[in-house]
N, C-alpha and C positions, 0 to 999 in steps of 0.2 A: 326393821319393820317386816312382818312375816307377808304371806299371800296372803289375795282378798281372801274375806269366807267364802266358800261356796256351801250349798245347800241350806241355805238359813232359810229354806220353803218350804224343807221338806218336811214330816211327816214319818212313823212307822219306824221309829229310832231300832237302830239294825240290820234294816232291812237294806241291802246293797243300794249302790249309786253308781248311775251311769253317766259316764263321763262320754262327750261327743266335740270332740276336736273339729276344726277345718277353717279357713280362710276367711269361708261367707262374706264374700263378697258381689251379690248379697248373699243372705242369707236368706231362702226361700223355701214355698209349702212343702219342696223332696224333703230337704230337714226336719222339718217340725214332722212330717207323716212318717220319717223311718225311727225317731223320738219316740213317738208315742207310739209303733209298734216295739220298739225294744223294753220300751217301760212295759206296757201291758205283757208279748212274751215271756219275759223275765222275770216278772211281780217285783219292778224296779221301785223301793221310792220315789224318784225322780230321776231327770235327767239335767245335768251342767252342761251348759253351752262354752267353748271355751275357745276363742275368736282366736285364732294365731300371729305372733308376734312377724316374724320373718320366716315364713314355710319355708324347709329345707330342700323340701321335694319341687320348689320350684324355684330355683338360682331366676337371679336378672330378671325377672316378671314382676315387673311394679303391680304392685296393688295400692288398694284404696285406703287412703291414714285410716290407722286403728280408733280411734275416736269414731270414726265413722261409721266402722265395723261394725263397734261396738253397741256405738248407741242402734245400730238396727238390729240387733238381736235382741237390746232390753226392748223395744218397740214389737217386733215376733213373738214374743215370749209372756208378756205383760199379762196376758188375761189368762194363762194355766199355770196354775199356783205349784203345778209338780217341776217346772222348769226353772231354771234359776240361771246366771252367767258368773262366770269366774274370769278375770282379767292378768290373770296368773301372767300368763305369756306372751302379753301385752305390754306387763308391767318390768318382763325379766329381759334384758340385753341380748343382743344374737340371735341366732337359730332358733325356732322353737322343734327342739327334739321331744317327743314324746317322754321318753325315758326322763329326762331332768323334769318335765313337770310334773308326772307321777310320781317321782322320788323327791318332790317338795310338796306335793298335797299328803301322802304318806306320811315324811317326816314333820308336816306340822299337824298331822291328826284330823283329816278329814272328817269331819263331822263325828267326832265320837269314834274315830278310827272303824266307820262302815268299808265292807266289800267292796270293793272298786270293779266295772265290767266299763273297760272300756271298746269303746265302735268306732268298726272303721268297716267300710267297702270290702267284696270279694276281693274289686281290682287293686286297694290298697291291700290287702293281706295276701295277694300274690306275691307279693314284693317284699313283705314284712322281713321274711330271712333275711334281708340287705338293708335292714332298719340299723341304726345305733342302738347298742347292747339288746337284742330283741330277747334272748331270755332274762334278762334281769327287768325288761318290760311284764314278762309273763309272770315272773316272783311276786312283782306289785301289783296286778289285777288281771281277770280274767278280759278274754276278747269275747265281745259279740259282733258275728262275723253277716254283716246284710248282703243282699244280693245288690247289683247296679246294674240298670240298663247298658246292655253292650258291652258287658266283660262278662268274660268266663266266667261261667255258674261254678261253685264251687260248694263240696258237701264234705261229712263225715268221710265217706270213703276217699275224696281226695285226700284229706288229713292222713287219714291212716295209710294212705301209698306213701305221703310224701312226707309227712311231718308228724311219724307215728310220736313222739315222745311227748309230743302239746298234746296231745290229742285233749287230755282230762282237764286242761286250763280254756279251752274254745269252746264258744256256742255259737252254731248256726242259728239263726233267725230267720223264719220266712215274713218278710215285709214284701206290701205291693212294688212294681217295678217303677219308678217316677223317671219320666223320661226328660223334665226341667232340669234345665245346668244352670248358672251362674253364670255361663261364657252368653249362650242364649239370651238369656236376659239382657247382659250388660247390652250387647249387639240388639236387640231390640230397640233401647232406650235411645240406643245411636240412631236409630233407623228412626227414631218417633214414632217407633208402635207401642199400643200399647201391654201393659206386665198385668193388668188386672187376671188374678185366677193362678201367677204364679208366683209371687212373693202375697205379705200379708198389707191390707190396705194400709195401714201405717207405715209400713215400710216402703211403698209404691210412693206415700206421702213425703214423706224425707227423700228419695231418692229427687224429687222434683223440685223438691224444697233448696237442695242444696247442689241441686245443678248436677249429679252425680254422674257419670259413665256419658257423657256429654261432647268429652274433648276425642279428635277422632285417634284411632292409631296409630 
């Protein structure tokens, strides 16, 4: 059985997909608002959400079952028809490396074999040269590189100091700074304050629902 479909919302057949990896645990308004700046600077069709099975970049940090995850990104996501979720690496065993799920949305033909641009953070793409296979990441889609509150800004001229040979596979994106994390929140939920304004009220909804970020450290 291959991977979920992804992009079955989209729209604009050709026109690139942007793929936005991460944990989201939860998953909150920073996301959905550096989304829909990548889609709009980009003239993105859309963007896949794509919940991570066992993040590599972070050994020993229990996170919250994927089920979980998951269903609060289709709850995030439900009313803008340009977003859609993929469960790819959810669904696949082990690590989720970037590299292996680009090289299974590729090899099963991602929507009509569109452009692939996927996003990650300055402060991830500091790091990126010490990713698994990071040019054979850059073979299978381009990078949209966002800014994050509290890491080093980074631009074209850093590229070209430091990693002149990507330079023509990256794209800087100027998105607003969202200074919301995921740690914040859960630690909120601990504390019984409230998240209203930083995740999406369905997701505030299920988080309460299901007792979520509840149990202490």
């Amino acid at each position: 059985m291959g991977p979920p479909a992804v992009g079955n919302r989209l729209t604009r057949p050709g026109a690139p997909i942007g793929l936005l990896g991460g944990t989201f645990d939860p998953i909150h308004n920073g996301h959905l608002a550096i989304a829909a700046a990548v889609r709009a600077a980009l003239d993105l069709a859309g963007i896949v959400f794509i919940p991570a099975g066992i993040p590599p970049h972070k050994p020993g940090l229990t996170v919250t079952p994927g089920e979980d995850r998951r269903a609060m990104v289709a709850l995030a996501i439900a009313s803008e028809p340009a977003f859609s979720l993929s469960t790819i690496e959810l669904d696949r065993p082990g690590p989720s490396y970037a590299v292996d799920t680009l090289a299974q949305l590729v090899g099963n033909g991602v929507d009509g074999s569109r452009p692939l641009e996927f996003v990650l953070s300055a402060e991830a793409f500091a790091g990126f040269p010490t990713w698994r296979e990071p040019g054979r990441i850059l073979g299978l889609a381009r990078l949209a590189v966002v800014p994050r509150a509290g890491a080093r800004p980074l631009d074209v001229g850093w590229l070209d100091e430091h990693l002149p040979a990507w330079r023509e596979r990256v794209d800087f994106v100027d998105c607003p700074l969202v200074s919301v994390s995921a740690s914040t929140i859960r630690d909120r939920v601990r504390a019984g304050l409230p998240i209203g304004g930083l995740v999406a009220p369905a997701v505030a909804d299920y988080i309460r629902a299901h007792r979520l970020y509840t149990d202490p450290l």
